[in-house]
RODO-2510 file (C-alpha; in nm, 4 decimals, decimal comma):
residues 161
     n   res          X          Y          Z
     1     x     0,0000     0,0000     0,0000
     2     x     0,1174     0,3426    -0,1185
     3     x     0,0896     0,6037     0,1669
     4     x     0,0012     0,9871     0,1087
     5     x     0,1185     1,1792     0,3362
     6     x     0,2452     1,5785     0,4310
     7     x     0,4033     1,7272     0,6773
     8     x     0,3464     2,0936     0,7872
     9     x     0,5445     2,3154     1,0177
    10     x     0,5737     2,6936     1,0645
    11     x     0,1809     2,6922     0,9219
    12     x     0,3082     2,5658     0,5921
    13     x     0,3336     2,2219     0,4112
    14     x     0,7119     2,1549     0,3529
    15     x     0,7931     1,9948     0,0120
    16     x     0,8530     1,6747    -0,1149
    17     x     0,8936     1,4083     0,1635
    18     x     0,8869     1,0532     0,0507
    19     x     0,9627     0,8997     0,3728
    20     x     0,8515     0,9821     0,7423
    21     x     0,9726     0,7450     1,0160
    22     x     0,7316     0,6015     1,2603
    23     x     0,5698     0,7382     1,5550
    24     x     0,7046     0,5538     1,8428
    25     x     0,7183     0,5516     2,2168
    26     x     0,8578     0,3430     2,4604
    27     x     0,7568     0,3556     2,8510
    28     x     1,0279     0,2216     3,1059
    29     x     0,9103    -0,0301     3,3372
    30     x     0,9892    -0,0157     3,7087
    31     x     0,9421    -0,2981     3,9223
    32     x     0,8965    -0,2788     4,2744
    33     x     0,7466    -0,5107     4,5391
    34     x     0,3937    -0,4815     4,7749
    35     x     0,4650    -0,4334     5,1379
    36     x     0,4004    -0,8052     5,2969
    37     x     0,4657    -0,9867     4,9970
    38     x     0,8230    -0,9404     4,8728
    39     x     0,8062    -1,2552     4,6456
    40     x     0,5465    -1,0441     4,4246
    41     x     0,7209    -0,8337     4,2194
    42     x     0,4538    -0,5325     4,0845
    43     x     0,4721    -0,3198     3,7782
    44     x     0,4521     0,0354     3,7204
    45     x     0,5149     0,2855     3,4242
    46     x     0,8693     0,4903     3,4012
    47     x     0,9923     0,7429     3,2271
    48     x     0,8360     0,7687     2,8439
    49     x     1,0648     0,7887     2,5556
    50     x     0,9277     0,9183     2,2172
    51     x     1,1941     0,7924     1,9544
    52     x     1,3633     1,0626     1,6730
    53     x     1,1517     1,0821     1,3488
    54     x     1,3485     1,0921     1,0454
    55     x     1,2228     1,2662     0,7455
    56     x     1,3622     1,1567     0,4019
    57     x     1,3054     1,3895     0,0438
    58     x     1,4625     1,3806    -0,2772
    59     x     1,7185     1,7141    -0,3278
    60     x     1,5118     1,9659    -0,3593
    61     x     1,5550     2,3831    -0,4381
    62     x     1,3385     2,4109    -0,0784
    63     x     1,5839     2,5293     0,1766
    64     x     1,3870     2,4769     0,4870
    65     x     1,5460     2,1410     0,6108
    66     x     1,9186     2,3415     0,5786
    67     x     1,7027     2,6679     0,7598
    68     x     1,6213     2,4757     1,0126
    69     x     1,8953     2,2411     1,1361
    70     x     2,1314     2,6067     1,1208
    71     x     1,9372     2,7427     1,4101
    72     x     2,0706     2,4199     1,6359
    73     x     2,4274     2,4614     1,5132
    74     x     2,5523     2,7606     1,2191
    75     x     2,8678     2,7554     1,1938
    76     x     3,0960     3,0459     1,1183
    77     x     2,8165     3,2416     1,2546
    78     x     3,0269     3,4170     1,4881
    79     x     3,1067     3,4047     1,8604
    80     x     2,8132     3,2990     2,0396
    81     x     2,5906     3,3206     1,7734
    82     x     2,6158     2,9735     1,6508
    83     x     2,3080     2,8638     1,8506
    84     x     1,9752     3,0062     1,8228
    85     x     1,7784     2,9421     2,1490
    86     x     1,4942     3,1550     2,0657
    87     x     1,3197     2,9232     1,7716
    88     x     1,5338     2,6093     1,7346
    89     x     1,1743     2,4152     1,8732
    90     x     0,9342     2,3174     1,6196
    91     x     0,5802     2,1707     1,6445
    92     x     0,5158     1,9908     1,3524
    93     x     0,1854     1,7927     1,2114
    94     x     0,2442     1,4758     1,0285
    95     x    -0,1169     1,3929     0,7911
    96     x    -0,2209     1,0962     0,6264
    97     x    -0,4861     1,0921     0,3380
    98     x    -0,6648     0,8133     0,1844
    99     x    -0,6775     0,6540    -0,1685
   100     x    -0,8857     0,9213    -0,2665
   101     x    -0,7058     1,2390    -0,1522
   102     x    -0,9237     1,2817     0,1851
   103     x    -0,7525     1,3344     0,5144
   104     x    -0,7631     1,0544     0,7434
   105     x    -0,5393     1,0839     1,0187
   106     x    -0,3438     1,3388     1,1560
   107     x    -0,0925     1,3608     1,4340
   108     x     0,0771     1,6589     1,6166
   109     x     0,4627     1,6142     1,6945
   110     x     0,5730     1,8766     1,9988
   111     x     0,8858     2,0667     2,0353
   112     x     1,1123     1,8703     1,7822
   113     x     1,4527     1,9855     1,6944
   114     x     1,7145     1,8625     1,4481
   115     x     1,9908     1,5956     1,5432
   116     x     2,1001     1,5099     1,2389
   117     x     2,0969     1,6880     0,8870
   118     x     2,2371     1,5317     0,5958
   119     x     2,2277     1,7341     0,3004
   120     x     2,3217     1,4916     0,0499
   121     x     2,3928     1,1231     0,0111
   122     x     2,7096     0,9888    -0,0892
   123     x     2,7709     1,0698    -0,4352
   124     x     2,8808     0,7768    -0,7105
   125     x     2,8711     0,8917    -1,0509
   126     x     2,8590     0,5297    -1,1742
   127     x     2,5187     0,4878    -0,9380
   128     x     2,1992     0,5202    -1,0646
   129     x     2,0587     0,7041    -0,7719
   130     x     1,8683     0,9928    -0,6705
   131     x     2,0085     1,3126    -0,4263
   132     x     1,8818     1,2064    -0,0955
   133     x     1,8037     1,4673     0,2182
   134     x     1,7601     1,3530     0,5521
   135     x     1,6455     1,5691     0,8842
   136     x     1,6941     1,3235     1,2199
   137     x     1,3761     1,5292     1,4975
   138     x     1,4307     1,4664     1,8503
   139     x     1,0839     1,5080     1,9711
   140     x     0,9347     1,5213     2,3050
   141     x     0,6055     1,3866     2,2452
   142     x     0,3134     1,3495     1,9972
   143     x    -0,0630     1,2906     1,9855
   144     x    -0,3271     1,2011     1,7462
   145     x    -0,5529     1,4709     1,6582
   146     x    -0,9050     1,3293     1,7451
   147     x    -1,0682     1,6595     1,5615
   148     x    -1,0133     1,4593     1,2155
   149     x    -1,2315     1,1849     1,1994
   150     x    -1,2499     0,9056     0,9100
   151     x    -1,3756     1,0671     0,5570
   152     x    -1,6997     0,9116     0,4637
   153     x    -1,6785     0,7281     0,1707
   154     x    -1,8259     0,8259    -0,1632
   155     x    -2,1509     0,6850    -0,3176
   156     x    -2,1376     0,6244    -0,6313
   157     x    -2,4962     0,6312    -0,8382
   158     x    -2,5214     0,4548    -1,1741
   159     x    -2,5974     0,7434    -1,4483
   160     x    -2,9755     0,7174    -1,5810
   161     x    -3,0235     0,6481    -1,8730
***
């Protein structure tokens, strides 16, 4: 199955993505025992852990992936200017739309910043390849957003005749 998907941040849909990463979390678990029984051992949820996302797109004249990992590191910026604290954070919506071009599911990603940039693959001029960016989010959560529901599909009516 062919997934159509786009991914939005600063208000705007950001071009060509082929590949998004999935959303995962992981919750630690902590053991611990019940007073009076210390053969029990109980289980309770830890710290949770919401894994990078990695976006993939071919090369693309859009600048925003380069725009945006240069406010966690921009080098030759000058002397303490390298880092921008101010806007580095991103909130970012990931949507998913059906076979027919509906939107289906949608999920907010909060306070992601880039880990890893990679502005171009390895380059092999006997390859047969295509230029390759990848942005690495650290995020610190995500949700669903419940306010888009499943499209209804459409009826089709035979024509008369």
């Amino acid at each position: 199955m062919n997934y159509k998907f786009r991914v939005k941040w600063d208000g705007r849909y950001v071009a060509g993505f082929g590949k998004v990463d999935a959303l995962s979390r992981t919750s630690e678990v902590v053991n611990h025992h019940e007073r009076g029984d210390p053969s029990m051992v109980r289980k309770s949820p830890g710290q949770t852990n919401y894994e990078p996302i990695t976006l993939e797109r071919g090369v693309t004249h859009d600048t925003e992936f380069e725009k945006w990992a240069k406010k966690v590191w921009n080098y030759g910026s000058g002397l303490c200017a390298e880092v921008s604290l101010r806007d580095f954070r991103k909130d970012i919506i990931i949507e998913i739309y059906n076979e027919v071009g509906q939107l289906a599911l949608s999920y907010k990603v909060y306070r992601c910043w880039v880990s890893e940039y990679q502005a171009l693959q390895e380059l092999d001029a006997s390859a047969n390849a295509v230029g390759i960016q990848t942005l690495t989010l650290q995020n610190e959560s995500w949700e669903r957003d419940y306010v888009v529901t499943e499209p209804e599909e459409p009826t089709f009516t035979e024509p008369e005749q």
